[in-house]
Each structure stands twice: as structure tokens, then as C-alpha cells.
N, C-alpha and C positions, 0 to 999 in steps of 0.2 A: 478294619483293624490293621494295626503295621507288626510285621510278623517277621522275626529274625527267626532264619535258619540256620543250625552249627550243626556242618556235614563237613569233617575233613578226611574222611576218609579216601585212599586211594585206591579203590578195588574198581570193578566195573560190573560186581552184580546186584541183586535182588535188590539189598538194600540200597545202594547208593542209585540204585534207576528209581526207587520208591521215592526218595529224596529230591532229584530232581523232577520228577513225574509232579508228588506233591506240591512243590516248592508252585512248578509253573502254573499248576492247576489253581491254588488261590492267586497268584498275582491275575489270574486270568479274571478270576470273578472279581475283580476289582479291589482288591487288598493292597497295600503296600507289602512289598513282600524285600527281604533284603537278606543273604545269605552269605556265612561264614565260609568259605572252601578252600581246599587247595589247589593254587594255579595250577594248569596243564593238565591235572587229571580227569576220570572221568567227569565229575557232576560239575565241576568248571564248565567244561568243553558245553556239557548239554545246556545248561541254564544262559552261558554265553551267548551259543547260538540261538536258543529261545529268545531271549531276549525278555524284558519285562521286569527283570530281579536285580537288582543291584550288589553286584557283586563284595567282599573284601577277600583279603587274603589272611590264611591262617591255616596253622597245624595241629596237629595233637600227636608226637611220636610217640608219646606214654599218658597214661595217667595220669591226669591234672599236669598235664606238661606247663609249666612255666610260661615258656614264650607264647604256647598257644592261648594258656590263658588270657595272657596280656594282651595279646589282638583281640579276643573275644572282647573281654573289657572294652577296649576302644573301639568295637564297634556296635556295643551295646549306649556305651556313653552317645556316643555320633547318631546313631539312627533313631534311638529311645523307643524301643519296639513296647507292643502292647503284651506280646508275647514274645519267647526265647525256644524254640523248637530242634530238639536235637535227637539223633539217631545212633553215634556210637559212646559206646560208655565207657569212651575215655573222656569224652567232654561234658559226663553228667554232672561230676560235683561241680567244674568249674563255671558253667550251664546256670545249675541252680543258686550259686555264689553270687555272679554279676545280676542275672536277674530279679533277684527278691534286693539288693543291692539299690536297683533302680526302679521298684516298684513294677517290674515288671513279672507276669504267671510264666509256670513253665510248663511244655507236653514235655514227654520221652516218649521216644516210640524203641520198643522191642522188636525186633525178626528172628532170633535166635534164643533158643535154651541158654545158652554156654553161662549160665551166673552164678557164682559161687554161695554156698547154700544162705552165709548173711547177707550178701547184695538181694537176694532173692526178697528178705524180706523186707532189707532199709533202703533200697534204690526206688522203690515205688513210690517208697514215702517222702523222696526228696521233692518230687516234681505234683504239680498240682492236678495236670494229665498224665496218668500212665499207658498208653497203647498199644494194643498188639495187633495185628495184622488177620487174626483167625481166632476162629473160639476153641479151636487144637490150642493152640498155645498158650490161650486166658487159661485152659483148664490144666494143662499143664505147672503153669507157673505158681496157679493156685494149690496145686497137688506138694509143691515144692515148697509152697510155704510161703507164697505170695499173697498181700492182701487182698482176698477176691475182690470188696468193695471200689478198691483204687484201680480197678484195670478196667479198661474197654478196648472196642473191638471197631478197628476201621482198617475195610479193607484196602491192597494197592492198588489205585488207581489206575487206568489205562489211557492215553491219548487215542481215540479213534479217528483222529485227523491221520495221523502217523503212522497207525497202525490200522491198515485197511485191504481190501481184496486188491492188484493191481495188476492188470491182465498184462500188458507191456513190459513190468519189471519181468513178471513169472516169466515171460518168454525169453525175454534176454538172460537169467539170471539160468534158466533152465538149459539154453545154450552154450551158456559158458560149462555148463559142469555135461553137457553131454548127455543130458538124459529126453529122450524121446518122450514126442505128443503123447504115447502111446503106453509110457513105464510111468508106474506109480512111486512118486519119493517119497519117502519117514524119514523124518529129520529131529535129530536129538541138539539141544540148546542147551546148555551148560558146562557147568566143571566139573573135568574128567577124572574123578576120583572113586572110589569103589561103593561109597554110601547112596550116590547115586544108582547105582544099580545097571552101569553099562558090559560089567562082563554076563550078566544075566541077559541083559538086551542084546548082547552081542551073539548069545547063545542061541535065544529065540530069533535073530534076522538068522542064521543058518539056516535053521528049520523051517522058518517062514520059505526064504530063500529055495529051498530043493524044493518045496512045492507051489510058486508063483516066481516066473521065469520073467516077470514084467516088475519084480521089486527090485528098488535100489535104496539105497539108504546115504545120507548128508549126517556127517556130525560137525558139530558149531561149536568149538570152544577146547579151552587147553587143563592141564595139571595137570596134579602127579602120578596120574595113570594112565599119563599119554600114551609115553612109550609104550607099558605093556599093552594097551588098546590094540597099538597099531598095529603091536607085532602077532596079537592074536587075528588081527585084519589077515596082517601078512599072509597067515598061514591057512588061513579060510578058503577052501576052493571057490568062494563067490566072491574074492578082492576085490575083482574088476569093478563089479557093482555098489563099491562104498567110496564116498569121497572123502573128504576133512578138511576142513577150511582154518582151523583154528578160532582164537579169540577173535572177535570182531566187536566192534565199538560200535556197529551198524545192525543189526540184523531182519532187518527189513526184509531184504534182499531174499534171505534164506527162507522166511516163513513166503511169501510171496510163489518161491518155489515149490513147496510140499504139498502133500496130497494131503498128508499126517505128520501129526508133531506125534512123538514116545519123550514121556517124562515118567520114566522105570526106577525111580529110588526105591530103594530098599532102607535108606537112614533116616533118620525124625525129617521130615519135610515141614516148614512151621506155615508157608502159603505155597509157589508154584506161580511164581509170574511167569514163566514161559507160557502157561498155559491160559491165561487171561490175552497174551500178548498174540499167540497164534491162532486163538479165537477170533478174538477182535481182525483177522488178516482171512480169516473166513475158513479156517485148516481146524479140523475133527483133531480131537486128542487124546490118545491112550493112554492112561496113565493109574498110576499105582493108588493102589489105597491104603494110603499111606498120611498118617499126620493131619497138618489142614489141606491137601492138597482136594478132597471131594470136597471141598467148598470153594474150587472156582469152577466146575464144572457140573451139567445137567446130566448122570450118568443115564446113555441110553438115546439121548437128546443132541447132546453138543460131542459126545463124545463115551468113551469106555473107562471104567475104574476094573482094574484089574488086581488081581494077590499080587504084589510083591514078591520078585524074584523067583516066580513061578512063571519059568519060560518056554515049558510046551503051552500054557495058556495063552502066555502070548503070543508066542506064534500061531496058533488058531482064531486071534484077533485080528493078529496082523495080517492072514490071506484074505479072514472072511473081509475087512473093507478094504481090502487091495482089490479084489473080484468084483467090489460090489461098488462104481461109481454112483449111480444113484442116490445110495446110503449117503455116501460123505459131500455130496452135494448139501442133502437134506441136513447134514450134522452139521456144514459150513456155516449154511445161513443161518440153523438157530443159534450158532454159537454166537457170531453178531452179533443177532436181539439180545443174548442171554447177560454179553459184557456190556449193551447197553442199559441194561437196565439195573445192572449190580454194580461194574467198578469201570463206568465210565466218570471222566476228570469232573465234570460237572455235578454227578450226584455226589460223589466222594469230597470234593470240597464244601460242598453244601452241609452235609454230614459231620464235612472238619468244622465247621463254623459252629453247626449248631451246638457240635459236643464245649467247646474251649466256652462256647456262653452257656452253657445248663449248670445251672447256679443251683442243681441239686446235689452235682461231683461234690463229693468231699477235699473239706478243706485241707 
């Protein structure tokens, strides 16, 4: 199949790593794959470096932006994809315009609630695939008045080349941030905003904290509740023991380092790719139950689902596999098998394939 992707977005999470994740994972299986994007930003940078995808260049600053449409156009003319594959909805109408234009199907993939009650029910119906990422948010969306029949459900895929156990990073990477053979790290991967549920996490590493003298805690990423973050770090008698690196384009490095990933939302979660991403790197993961976020983990298995924002719970998680190596030996490896066999790149584009040819979706 030749398969245009329209991803201009310029953020650096969930969904734009879904994008280029995707993107690479069918060129890999032997697709022609060719991708709408914004220079310079994230999913440029990844697909560039991948390699495999043919790049154009294009925007979307609004809504059926004009000029973005006009690139889209031109490189839907140029490449004459089989399909037209796109992720944020600002490029749906202009998406499903040039596509059926040139005879070409369209997917949309959804990650987020955010759709105005009539998108809810007429965006589905633009595109031939509608997809969502979790059966949290099929049901969701169906609840809001989505048409159940037009959605499916594929989840985000993971690179296990990329994302793997890596004794030599962990030790450098554990060196640089100063934490001993001998101290357990938890490390939080996302943006720093309160629906996330870090001043609750932040609450439970205290309490963890006065009762295991061998925890320290890594946060990975920025917004708008940096500042307050930090400044309740500040004032924490256990500062010493927190780092913070910010945004990183990379984060290899960081899950490489941790004993445990904490993914503590307390807001609609729609999937939780941190948590597929630090599996796949062999790291146990705590995480809220919340949204779709228990459907990338084996609770009990790969890792803990815990109440949301209920932070003496989680600090009596967070000792008991701080204490207990063994455990998160056992939770590391099964988390492995568990993203090999659910949202590694190979099953998940197999999956992409199979859905775009099931000539039972409605028309």
C-alpha cells in the first residue's frame, strides 16, 4: 500500500510519538509510506532520522489552514497515496477533501476527548477509518454521541529495537544524576500539569521518602506546573533526592535509569505511552486507574494500577517495590513479553493493515 501521513503538528508527545512510531512501523513492513510534517519539529526530526518515509513539508496553524491545505494537495497529487492518514483535526476536513479528490481512503486517528459535541458525531463520518487508541475512549466517544459502528481500536505501537533494557546507558545515565548502585529511582515522563496528578505524586514520594531512605525520584518533562512542582520540591525535606531534567526529545536515557516509572493522573488518560515505552525498557510501572491507561499494563504482572490521587496508597506501593528487588526484576521482564506481544511495531502494523483492508468497515 502507499500511505500518506498528515502529522503537522508541533508538540513532542503521545500523539506526535504515535505518528511517527506508526508512520516508521508500516514503512518497515514494506509499505511505501510518505509523510506530510513540519520541518524541524518533533515527528520531522524522528522519521528523518528513521529513515524509510519520504518526507514533505507542511503546516496546519488553524483549521483547514489554506496554505497547509495547499501542500497537502501537492503532495497527495505527487505521491498518489492509496491512503491519506492523519492525526490532528486540524487537517481532517482538508485530509478528507484531497483524498476522496484523488480517489484515495482516509483513517483518522483520535488520542483525545477534546471534540465539540457536533465533531463528535460528523468527524467520524468524514473518514473511512476512524481510530482510537483504547476501548476507554471508543467508549467514551461513543457515550458522546459518536458513531459506535465507525470506530476502532489500534493500539500505540512501541519500537523494541529503541526501547530496550540497556545496562551501560543505565550506568552512565545513573552516574550523571548521582544515584547509587544501591538507591531505587521512580521516574515520572510527561507534562507537568495538575491533571496529571504530580502534586498527589509529589505528596506520596514524601511519605514513601520518610520511610525508605534508598528512594529517589527523576522527573522527565516540562509545563505549566513546573514552577509550582519545583517549588513544592523546594520545600520538601527530601529535595536532595529529586532530580528534573525537563523536556527531552530523547528519553531513552531516563527509563534506562529507573527501577519504576509513576504515571499518577488523576485526568481522562485516553492510553499512557510512557507506560508501554518503559516496559518495553524492562521498568515495573505504577500507575493510576485511570481512563485507558489499564489497558497497557498486566496489573499485578508488569506492574500496579492504583486509585488516583490517593497518595498514602501510593506511597505504600511505592516502598513496598522499593524494598522488594526481586518483585521488579520479575515485573521488568514480564513487562517485555507483555509489550511484545500487545503493541510491539510489527503486530500493530499488521493490525494497521489488516483494519484499512476489512472490506466489512463501513462505508
Amino acid at each position: 500500500m502507499r500511505l500518506l501521513f498528515v502529522g503537522t503538528g508541533c508538540g513532542g508527545g503521545g500523539t506526535e510519538s504515535h505518528f511517527a512510531s506508526l508512520a516508521s512501523a508500516m514503512a518497515g513492513a514494506g509499505h511505501e509510506v510518505a509523510a506530510v510534517v513540519r520541518p524541524g519539529e518533533h515527528i520531522y526530526r524522528e522519521l528523518a532520522s528513521a529513515g524509510g518515509v519520504r518526507l514533505y513539508a507542511g503546516r496546519f496553524d488553524r483549521n483547514n489552514d489554506p496554505a497547509g491545505a495547499a501542500s497537502l494537495w501537492r503532495a497527495v497529487r505527487h505521491f498518489r497515496p492509496d491512503w491519506v492518514v492523519a492525526s490532528f483535526k486540524r487537517e481532517y476536513l482538508s485530509a478528507a477533501l484531497a483524498a476522496r479528490a484523488h480517489g484515495a481512503g482516509t483513517a483518522f486517528f483520535k488520542h483525545i476527548v477534546n471534540m465539540h459535541p457536533a465533531s463528535v458525531r460528523l468527524i467520524p463520518r468524514l473518514a473511512d477509518r476512524f481510530i482510537v487508541p483504547s476501548e476507554y475512549l471508543r467508549d467514551e466517544l461513543v457515550r458522546r454521541g459518536a458513531p459506535a459502528r465507525r470506530l476502532r481500536v489500534l493500539p500505540n505501537p512501541v519500537d523494541l529495537r529503541r526501547f530496550a533494557p540497556n545496562a551501560a546507558l543505565r550506568a552512565c545515565t545513573r552516574a550523571e544524576l548521582g544515584v547509587g548502585s544501591d538507591e531505587v529511582l521512580i521516574g515520572f515522563v510527561g507534562r507537568l500539569e495538575a491533571g496529571k496528578g504530580i502534586h498527589e505524586y509529589a505528596q506520596a514520594l514524601d511519605l514513601a521518602m520518610e520511610r525508605s531512605a534508598s528512594l529517589r525520584a527523576l522527573w522527565v518533562g516540562d509545563g505549566e506546573a513546573a514552577a509550582l512542582l519545583l517549588e513544592r520540591i523546594w520545600r520538601s525535606p527530601h529535595r536532595d533526592r529529586h532530580s528534573h531534567l525537563g523536556w527531552l526529545a530523547d528519553v531513552r536515557s531516563s527509563y534506562a535509569a529507573m527501577d519504576l516509572l509513576a504515571l499518577p493522573s488523576i485526568g481522562p488518560e485516553t492510553f499512557g505511552r510512557a507506560s508501554i515505552e518503559a516496559q518495553a525498557a524492562g521498568v515495573p510501572v505504577l500507575a493510576s486507574r485511570n481512563g485507558g491507561i489499564p489497558e497497557t499494563l498486566a496489573d499485578g504482572e508488569t506492574g500496579l494500577l492504583l486509585p488516583a490521587g490517593d497518595a498514602p496508597a501510593w506511597a505504600e506501593a511505592i516502598v513496598r517495590l522499593a524494598q522488594d528487588g526481586p518483585a521488579r526484576a520479575r515485573m521488568g521482564a514480564a513487562g517485555r513479553d507483555f509489550v511484545q506481544a500487545h503493541f510491539c511495531q510489527r503486530r500493530i502494523a499488521a493490525d494497521f493493515e489488516r483494519l484499512l483492508n476489512d472490506e466489512r468497515a463501513p462505508a
